[in-house]
C-alpha positions in Angstrom: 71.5 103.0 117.9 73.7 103.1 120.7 76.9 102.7 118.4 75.7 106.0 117.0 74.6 107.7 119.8 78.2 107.2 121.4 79.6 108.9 118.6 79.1 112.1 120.5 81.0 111.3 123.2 84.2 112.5 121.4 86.5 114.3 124.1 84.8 113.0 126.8 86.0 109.4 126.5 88.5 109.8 128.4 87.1 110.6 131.6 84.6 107.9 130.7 87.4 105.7 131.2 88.6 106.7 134.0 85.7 106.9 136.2 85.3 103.0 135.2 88.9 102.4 136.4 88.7 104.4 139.1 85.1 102.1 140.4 87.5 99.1 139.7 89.5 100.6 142.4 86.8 101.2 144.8 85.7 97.5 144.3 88.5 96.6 145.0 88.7 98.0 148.3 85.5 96.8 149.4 86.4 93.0 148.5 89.1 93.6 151.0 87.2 95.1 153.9 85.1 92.2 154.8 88.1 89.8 154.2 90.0 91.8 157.2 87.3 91.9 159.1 86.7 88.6 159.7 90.6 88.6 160.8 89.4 91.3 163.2 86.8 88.9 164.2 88.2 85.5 164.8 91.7 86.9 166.1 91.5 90.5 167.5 88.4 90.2 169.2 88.4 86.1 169.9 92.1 86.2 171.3 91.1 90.5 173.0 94.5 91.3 171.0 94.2 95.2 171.7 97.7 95.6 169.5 96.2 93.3 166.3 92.5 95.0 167.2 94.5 98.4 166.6 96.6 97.4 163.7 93.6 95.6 161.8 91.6 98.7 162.7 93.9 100.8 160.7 94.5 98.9 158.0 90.1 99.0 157.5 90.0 102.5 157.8 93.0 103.4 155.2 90.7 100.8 152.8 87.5 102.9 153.6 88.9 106.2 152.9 90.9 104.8 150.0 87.6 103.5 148.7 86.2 106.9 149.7 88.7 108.6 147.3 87.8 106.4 144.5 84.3 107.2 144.8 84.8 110.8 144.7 87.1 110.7 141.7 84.5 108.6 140.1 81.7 110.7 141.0 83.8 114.0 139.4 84.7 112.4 136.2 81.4 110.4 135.7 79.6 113.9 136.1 82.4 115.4 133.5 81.8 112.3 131.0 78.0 112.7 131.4 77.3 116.3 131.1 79.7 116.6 128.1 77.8 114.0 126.4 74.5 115.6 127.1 76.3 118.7 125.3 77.7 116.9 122.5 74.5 115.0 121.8 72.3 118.5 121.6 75.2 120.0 119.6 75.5 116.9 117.5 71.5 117.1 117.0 71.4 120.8 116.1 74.4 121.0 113.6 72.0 118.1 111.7 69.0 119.9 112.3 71.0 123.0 110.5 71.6 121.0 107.4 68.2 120.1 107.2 66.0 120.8 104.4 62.7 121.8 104.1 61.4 118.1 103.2 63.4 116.7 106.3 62.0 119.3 108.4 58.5 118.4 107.4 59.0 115.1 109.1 59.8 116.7 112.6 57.3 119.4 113.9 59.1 122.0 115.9 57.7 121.1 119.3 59.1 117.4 118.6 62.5 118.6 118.0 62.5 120.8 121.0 61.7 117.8 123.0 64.4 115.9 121.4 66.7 118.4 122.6 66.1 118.9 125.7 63.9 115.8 127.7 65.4 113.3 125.5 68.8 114.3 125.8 68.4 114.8 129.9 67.2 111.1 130.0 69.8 109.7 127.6 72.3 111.7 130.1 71.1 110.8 133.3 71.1 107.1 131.7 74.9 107.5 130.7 76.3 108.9 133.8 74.7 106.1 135.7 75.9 103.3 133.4 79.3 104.8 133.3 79.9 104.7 137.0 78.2 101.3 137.4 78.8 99.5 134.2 82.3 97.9 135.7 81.5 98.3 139.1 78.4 96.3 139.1 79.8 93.3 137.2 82.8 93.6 139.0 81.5 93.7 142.1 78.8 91.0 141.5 81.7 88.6 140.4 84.5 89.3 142.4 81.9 89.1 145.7 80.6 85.5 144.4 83.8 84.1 144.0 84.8 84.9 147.8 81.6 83.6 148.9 82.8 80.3 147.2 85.7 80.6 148.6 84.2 80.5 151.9 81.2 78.3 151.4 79.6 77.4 147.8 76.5 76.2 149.4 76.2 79.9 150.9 77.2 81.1 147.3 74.5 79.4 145.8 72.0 80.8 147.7 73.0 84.1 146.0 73.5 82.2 142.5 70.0 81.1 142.7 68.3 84.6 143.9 69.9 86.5 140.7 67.6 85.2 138.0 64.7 85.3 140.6 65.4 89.2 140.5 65.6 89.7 137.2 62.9 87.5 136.0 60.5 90.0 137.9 62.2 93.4 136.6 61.8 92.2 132.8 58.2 91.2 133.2 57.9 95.0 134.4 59.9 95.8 132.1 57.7 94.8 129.0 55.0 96.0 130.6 56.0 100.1 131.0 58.6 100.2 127.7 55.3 100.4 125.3 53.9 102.9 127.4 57.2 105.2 127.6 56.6 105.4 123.7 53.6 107.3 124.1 54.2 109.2 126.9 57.0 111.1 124.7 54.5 111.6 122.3 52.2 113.4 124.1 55.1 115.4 125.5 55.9 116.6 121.8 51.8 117.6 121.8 52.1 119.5 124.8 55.3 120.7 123.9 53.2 121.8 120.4 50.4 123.4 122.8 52.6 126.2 124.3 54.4 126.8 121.5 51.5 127.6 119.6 49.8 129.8 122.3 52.8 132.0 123.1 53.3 132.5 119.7 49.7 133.6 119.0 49.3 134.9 122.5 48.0 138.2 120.9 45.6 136.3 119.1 44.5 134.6 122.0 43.9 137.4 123.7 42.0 139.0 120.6 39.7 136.2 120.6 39.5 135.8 124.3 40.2 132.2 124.1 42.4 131.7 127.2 39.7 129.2 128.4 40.0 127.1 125.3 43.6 127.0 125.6 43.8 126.6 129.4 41.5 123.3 128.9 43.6 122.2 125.5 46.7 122.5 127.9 44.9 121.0 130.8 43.5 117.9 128.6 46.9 117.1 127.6 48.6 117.2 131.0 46.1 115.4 132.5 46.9 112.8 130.0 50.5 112.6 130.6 49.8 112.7 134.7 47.2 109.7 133.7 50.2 107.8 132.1 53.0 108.8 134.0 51.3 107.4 137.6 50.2 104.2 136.0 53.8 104.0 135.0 54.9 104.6 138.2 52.5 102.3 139.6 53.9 99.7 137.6 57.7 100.7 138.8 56.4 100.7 142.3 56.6 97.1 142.1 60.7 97.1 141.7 61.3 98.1 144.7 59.4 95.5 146.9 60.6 92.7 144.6 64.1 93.6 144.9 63.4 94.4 149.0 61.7 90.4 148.8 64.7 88.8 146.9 67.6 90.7 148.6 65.8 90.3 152.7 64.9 86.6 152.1 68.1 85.3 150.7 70.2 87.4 153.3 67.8 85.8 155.8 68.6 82.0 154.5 72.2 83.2 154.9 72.2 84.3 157.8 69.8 81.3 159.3 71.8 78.8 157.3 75.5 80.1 158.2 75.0 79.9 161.8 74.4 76.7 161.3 76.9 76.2 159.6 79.0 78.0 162.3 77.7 76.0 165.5 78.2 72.8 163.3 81.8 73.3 162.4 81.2 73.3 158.6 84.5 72.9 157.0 85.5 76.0 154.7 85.6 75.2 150.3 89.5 76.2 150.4 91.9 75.0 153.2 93.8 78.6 153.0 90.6 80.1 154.7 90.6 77.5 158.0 89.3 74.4 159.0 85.2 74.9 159.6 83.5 78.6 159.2 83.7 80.8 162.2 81.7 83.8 162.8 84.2 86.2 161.2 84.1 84.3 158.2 79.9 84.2 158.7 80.0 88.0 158.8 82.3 88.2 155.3 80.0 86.3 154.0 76.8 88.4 155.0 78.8 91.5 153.8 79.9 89.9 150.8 76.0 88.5 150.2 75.1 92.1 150.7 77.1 93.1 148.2 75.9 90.6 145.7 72.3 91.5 146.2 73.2 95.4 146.0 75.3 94.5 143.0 71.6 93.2 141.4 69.7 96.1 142.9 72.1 98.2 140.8 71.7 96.6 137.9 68.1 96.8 138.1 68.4 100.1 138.3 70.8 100.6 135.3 68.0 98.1 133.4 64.8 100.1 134.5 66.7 103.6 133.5 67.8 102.2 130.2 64.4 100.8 129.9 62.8 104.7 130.3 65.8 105.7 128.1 65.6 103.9 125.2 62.7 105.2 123.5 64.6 109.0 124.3 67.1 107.2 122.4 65.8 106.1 119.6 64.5 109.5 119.1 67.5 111.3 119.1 68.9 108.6 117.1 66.0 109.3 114.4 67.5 113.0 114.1 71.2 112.6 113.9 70.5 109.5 111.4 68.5 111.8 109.0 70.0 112.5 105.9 68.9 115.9 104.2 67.3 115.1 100.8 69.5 118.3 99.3 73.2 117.7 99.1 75.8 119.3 97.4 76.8 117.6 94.1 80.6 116.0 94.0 82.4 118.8 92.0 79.7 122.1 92.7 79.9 124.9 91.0 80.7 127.7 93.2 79.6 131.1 91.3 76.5 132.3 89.9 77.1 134.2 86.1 73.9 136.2 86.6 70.4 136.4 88.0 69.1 134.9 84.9 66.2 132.4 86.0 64.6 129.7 83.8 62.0 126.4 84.6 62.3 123.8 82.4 59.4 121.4 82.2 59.2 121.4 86.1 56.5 119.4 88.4 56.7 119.6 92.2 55.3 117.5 95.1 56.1 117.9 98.3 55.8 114.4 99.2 58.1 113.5 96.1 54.4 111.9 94.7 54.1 112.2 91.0 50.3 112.0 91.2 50.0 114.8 93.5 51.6 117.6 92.1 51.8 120.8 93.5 53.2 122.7 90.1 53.0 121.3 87.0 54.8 121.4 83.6 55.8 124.9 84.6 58.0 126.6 81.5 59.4 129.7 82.6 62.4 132.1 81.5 63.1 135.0 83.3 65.6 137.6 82.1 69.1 138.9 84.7 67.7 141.9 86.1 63.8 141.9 85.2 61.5 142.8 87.9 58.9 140.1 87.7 55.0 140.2 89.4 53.6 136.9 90.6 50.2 137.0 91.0 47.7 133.8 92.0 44.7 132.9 94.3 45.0 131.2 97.3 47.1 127.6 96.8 48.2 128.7 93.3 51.3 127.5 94.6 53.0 130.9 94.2 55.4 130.8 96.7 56.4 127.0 96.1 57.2 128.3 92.7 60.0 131.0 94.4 61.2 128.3 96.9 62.9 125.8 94.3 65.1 129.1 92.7 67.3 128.6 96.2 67.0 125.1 96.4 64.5 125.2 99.5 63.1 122.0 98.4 64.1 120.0 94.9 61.8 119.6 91.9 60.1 116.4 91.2 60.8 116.5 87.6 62.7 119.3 85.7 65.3 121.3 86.6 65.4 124.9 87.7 68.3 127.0 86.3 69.7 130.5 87.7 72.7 132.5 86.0 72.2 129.3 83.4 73.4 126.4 85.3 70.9 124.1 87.3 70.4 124.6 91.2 71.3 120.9 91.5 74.7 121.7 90.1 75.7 124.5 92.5 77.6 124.6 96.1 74.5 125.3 98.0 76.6 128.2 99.9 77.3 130.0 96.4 73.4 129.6 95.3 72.0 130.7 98.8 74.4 134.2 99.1 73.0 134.6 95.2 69.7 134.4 96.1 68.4 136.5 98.9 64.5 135.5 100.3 61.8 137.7 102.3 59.6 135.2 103.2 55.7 135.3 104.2 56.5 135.2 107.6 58.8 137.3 108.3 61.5 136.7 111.2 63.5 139.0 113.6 65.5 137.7 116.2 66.5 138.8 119.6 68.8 141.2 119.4 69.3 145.2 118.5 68.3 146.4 114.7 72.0 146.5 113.7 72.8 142.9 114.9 69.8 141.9 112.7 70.5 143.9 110.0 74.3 141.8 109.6 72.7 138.7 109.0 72.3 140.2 105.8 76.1 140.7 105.9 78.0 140.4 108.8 80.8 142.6 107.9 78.6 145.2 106.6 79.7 149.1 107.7 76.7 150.9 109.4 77.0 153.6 106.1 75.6 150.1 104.1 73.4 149.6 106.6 71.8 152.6 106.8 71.5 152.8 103.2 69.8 149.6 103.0 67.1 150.6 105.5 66.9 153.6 103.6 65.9 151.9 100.7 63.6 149.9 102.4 61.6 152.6 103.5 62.7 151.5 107.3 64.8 154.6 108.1 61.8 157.1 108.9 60.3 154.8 111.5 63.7 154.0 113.4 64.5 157.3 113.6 61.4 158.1 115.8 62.6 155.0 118.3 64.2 156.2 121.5 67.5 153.8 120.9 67.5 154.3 116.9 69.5 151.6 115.4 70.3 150.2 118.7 66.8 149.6 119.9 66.0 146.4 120.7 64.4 143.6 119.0 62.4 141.2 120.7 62.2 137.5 120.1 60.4 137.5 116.3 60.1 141.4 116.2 57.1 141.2 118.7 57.7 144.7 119.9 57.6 146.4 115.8 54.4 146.3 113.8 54.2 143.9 110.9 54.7 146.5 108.3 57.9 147.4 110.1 59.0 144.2 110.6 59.2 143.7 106.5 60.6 146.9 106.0 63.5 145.8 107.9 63.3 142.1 106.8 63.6 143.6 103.1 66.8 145.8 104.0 68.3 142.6 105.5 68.0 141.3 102.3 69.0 143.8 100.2 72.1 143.8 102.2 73.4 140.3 100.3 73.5 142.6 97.5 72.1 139.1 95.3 71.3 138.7 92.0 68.4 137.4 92.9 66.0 139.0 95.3 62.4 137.4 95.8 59.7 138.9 98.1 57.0 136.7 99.0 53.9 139.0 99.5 56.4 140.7 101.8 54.6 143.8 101.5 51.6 143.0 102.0 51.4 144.9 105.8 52.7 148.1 104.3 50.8 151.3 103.0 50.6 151.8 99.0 52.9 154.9 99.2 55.7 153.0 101.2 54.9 150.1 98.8 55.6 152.3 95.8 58.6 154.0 97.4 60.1 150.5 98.1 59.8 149.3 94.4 61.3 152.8 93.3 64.3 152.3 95.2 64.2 148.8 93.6 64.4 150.4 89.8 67.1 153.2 90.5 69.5 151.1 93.2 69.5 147.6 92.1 68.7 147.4 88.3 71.1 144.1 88.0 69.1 142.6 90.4 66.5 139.6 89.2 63.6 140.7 91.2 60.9 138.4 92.0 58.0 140.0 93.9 54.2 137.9 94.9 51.7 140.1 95.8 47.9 140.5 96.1 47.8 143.9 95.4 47.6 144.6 91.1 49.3 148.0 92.1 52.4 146.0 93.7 53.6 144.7 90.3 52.0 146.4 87.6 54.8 148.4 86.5 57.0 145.3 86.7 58.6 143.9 83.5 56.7 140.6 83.3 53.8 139.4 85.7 53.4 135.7 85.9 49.2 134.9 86.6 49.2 131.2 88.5 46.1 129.2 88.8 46.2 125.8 90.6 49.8 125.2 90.2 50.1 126.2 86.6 51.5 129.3 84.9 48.1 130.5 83.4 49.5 133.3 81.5 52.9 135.4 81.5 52.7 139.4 80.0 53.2 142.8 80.9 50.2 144.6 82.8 48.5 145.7 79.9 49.2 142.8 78.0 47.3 141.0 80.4 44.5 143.4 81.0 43.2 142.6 77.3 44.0 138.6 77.0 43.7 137.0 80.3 40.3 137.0 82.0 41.6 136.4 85.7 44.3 139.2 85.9 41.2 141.1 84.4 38.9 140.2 87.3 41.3 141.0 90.3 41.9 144.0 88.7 38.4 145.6 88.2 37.8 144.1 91.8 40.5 146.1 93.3 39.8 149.2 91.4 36.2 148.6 92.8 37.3 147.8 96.0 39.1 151.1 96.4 36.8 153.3 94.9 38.5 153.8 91.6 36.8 153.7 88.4 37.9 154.4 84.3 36.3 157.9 84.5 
């Protein structure tokens, strides 16, 4: 997991390097500090040498503000290494995302992968920048301090030894207890996550429905939760600090206690090369280099309880740039589409892959280049599953689908997609003005193509009553247009792919019969060649068309022209003579 995660780091290894050589550097001043100060000690000050007081003096301030410039750099470039990592893991996450399809995007909800980009990502940062900066300079510090306490004294030194596991013992019992808990916590974050989402969205229909309370409570509930688990977390953590505080103030104590003993006793030194017995200079290296042992540990700990909230952050990013997308392109893909020809052969669908709960079923369709084809259905006739396979939005279970003759499977999924142009239920605008959405159509589209494709949409009377015209702006998912505009202009981004294939999935529906009829005129005079696929509810919507397909629980019930229909299938019949009733018309 971490082996993949640290994939990302890419052009930020370098400073990731450095900042660990550069905290080899600082360590290495502060192993030298104490060592001159016990000269400072034991000669300067025990022989009131004013001239080796000075010198000595100097040489520990040129290690402290050496030391100082090692922290800095290490602070700069560990802050370089860790933000860029951060950026490349959230770039890294969304490029996958992108790739996605349909099926793989089922397994994440939306809120989840917000969180993923954005909590989990800080966390795994934060944890990085940290270990980066104290990966070498714990260890380092921890070893290189031991060694000169044994150098000194290795009864001090295993004092020290013998208070390391004694620390840790008691951070990994915490740490057992608060990991399971960390996994839910993010859970609940991706629900709350889920809970705004939701409501801004729907805000109008909040408001509609005046359920603000509702929400506010949903929102409350959830957030109380998370406070609930977060201070018993917290609670549990709390405990670090005194254990640490226990283990690092007693042992210095036994030290300290232990040392002047040592001191008033003449206790001979481990190595000659140090003197005779231990003086108090050497008694006060030791203490610092004690100290730095036990804030060696305390840094460690720290590393281990961040890594500790980090690693379930971890494992879910690593979930999302491990997943694979089910729909690949094939090894030699073919790369243009002869026609807008369509044709199912034999095809069942799941969505879970299941063969015993199919969606569609032995479906057996073929559909002329350039027909203008009505898909009628009820509610879950799996209508617009049926459109979603023809661009490869999710693969069939069994069968194949085929467009311009060759199977989906077989094509570059670039080639198929630019073929194949989609105006889905929901219909989406994004931020930006009416010409910058219109060019994700196209995006080297002349404004004389675009305004022709709005035309055709029926869009171009509407805009032109808009103080900014084509430059008005759109806000996040065309909030600020009605839903009949809004697929107006989703159908002229569209039509802008010039495809061979052009489906709209009851993307109509918000529209007024005349606009509807002007829409499908422009369809018949402007883009003939076209394969036009067109769901609706409305009889009048696909009447004239060339063939209508009727769907009834995931089956083709019957394929004809409108009047075909009329006479041999009884449910075309019956949503007919209800609509004609429904609107007042009658055979008289």
């Amino acid at each position: 997991m971490v082996k993949r995660l640290l994939k990302s780091l890419r052009e930020f290894r370098r400073p990731a390097i450095l900042t660990m050589i550069v905290m080899l550097g600082e360590v290495g001043m502060e192993m030298l500090i104490p060592l001159k100060m016990a000269d400072l000690i034991d000669i300067g000050f025990a022989n009131a040498d004013l001239q080796y007081i000075v010198k000595t003096g100097l040489i520990l301030i040129s290690f402290a503000v050496v030391s100082l410039c090692f922290g800095f750099a290490g602070a700069v470039l560990g802050a370089k290494a860790g933000t860029g990592f951060g950026k490349n893991l959230r770039e890294d996450m969304f490029r996958n995302v992108q790739t996605f399809s349909f099926s793989n995007i089922d397994k994440f909800s939306t809120s989840s992968l917000i969180t993923r980009t954005t909590t989990d990502v800080t966390n795994v940062q934060n944890t990085f920048t940290m270990a980066i900066k104290m990966a070498v300079r714990t260890p380092v510090t921890l070893l290189f301090a031991i060694i000169m306490t044994m150098v000194i004294s290795w009864k001090i030194a295993l004092i020290m030894i013998a208070a390391i596991p004694v620390l840790f013992a008691g951070l990994i019992l915490l740490a057992k207890k608060v990991f399971p808990m960390f996994s839910r916590v993010f859970k609940k974050y991706d629900r709350m996550n889920n809970i705004v989402q939701e409501n801004l969205r729907g805000i109008r229909v909040v408001k509609s429905f005046v359920r603000e309370d509702y929400e506010r409570d949903k929102f409350n509930s959830i957030s109380n939760e998370l406070f609930r688990d977060f201070s018993k977390i917290e609670k549990i953590l709390a405990w670090a600090g005194p254990i640490m505080m226990f283990v690092v103030y007693g042992s210095m104590l036994l030290v300290a206690w232990i040392g002047a003993h040592y001191v008033v006793n003449g206790e001979p030194v481990t190595f000659a090369f140090m003197g005779d017995v231990i003086t108090t200079g050497l008694l006060t290296s030791i203490i610092s280099y004690s100290l730095q042992i036990l804030m060696a540990c305390m840094g460690l700990s720290m590393i281990f309880v961040m890594i500790i909230m980090s690693r379930e952050s971890m494992r879910r990013i690593s979930e999302v740039l491990s997943e694979e997308t089910t729909i690949k392109n094939p090894a030699d893909p073919a790369k243009e589409t002869r026609d807008g020809s369509i044709e199912f052969r034999g095809v069942d669908f799941s969505y879970g892959g299941e063969e015993g709960n199919l969606c569609l079923r032995d479906v057996d369709l073929m559909i002329p280049s350039g027909a203008t084809v009505g898909i009628i259905g009820g509610t879950g006739s799996s209508k617009s599953t049926l459109v979603q396979l023809i661009p490869r939005l999710y693969d069939v279970t069994d069968g194949e689908v085929r467009v311009g003759g060759t199977d989906v499977r077989k094509y570059d999924l670039k080639a198929l997609r630019d073929a194949v142009a989609m105006v889905l239920q929901k219909n989406v605008l994004f931020s930006g003005t009416i010409m910058e959405n219109m060019r994700w159509g196209d995006p080297n589209a002349s404004d004389e193509e675009i305004y022709h494709a709005l035309k055709l949409a029926a869009a171009d009377s509407f805009i032109e009553e808009l103080p900014d015209k084509y430059e008005t702006h759109i806000e996040q998912g065309g909030s600020n247009v009605s839903g009949g505009q809004r697929q107006r202009l989703c159908i002229a981004r569209a039509l802008l792919k010039k495809p061979k294939v052009l489906i709209l999935d009851d993307s109509t529906s918000a529209v007024d019969t005349a606009t509807d009829a002007r829409i499908q005129q422009s369809f018949r005079e402007y883009i003939p060649e076209t394969t036009k696929l067109i769901i609706a509810q409305r009889i009048s919507s696909v009447q004239d068309s060339d063939m209508i397909i009727v769907m009834d629980g995931g089956t083709v019930n019957a394929v004809g022209t409108h009047e075909e229909l009329l006479h041999k299938n009884p449910i075309y019949r019956e949503v007919y003579e209800s609509q004609r009733k429904g609107d007042g018309s009658d055979d008289r």
